[in-house]
Structure formats: C-alpha cells, structure tokens
C-alpha positions in Angstrom: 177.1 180.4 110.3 176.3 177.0 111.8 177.4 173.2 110.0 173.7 171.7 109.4 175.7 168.3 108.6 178.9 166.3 107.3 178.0 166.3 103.2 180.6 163.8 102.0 184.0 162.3 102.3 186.1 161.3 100.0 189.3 158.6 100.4 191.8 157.5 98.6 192.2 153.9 98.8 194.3 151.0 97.5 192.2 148.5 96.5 188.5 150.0 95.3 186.9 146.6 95.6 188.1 145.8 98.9 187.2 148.9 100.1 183.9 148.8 98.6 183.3 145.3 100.4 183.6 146.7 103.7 181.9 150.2 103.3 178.8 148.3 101.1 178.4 144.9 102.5 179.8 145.7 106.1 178.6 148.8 106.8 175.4 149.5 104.7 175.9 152.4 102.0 174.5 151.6 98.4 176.5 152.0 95.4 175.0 154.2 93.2 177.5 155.1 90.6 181.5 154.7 88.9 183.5 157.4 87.7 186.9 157.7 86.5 186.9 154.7 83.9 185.7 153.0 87.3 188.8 154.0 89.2 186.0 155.5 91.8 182.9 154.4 93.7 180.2 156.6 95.0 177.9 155.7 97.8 175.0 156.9 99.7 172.9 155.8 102.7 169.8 157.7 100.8 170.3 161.0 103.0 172.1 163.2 100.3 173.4 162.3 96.9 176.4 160.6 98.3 177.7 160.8 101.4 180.9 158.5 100.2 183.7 158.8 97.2 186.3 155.9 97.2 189.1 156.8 94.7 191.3 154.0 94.2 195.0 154.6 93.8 197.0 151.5 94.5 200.4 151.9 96.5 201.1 155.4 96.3 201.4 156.8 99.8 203.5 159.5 98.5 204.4 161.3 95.3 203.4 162.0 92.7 201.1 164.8 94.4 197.4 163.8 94.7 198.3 159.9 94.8 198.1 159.4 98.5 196.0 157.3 100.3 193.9 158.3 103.3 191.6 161.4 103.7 191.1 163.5 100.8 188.5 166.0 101.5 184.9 166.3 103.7 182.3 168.5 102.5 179.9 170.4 105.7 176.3 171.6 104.4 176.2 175.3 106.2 173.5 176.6 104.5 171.7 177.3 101.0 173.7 177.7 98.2 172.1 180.8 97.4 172.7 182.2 100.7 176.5 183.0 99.4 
C-alpha cells in the first residue's frame, strides 16, 4: 500500500468567515461550495474536489462531543476505490 497524496482536511473553526479570509484571500484556495445551512466552507486549489472543509463551531473547545475546534479529520488517496 503506498499514500499517493493528502485528499482533504477538515477543521473546526470559530469564526467561518475569518477563517475563510485567510485560507481564500491569504493563501489561495477557491471557494466552491456551503453546506450545513452555511455553517461550512469547502475549498479547493483545483487538484481534487476539495482539498479543504471549514466547519464553523464558535467557542466550544470542549463538550458537547464533536464541538471542538482544531483538526477533525485528513483523508490520504492510497489507491482506486475499486482496488478494496
């Protein structure tokens, strides 16, 4: 098995807009779409689909579970879906 390349990330942030100022206007990714009555921002840099997911949830570093802010997940390409 051998990683072909990082997929995605996905954060949870506190502020959506500010976040999306730095990674869109700062860095270079594209917004290409909303989700979660627009609680969440995807972005690409045209390699993949997205390569970014921002998920805003304001100041909860703790619980509830799932409301913290930080990492949430990274998806690796190993190798053709169909190859599983």
């Amino acid at each position: 098995m051998q990683a072909q390349y990082l997929g995605h990330v996905v954060f949870y942030v506190k502020d959506l807009e500010t976040s999306l100022s730095f990674y869109r206007d700062v860095v270079g990714f594209q917004e290409i779409g909303r989700i979660f009555d627009g609680k969440a921002a995807a972005l690409t840099s045209g390699r993949t689909h997205h390569e970014l997911l921002l998920i805003e949830v304001g100041d909860a570093p703790g619980p509830p579970p799932g409301r913290r802010r930080g990492l949430y997940h990274i998806g690796i390409k190993i190798g053709d879906s169909l190859d599983a």
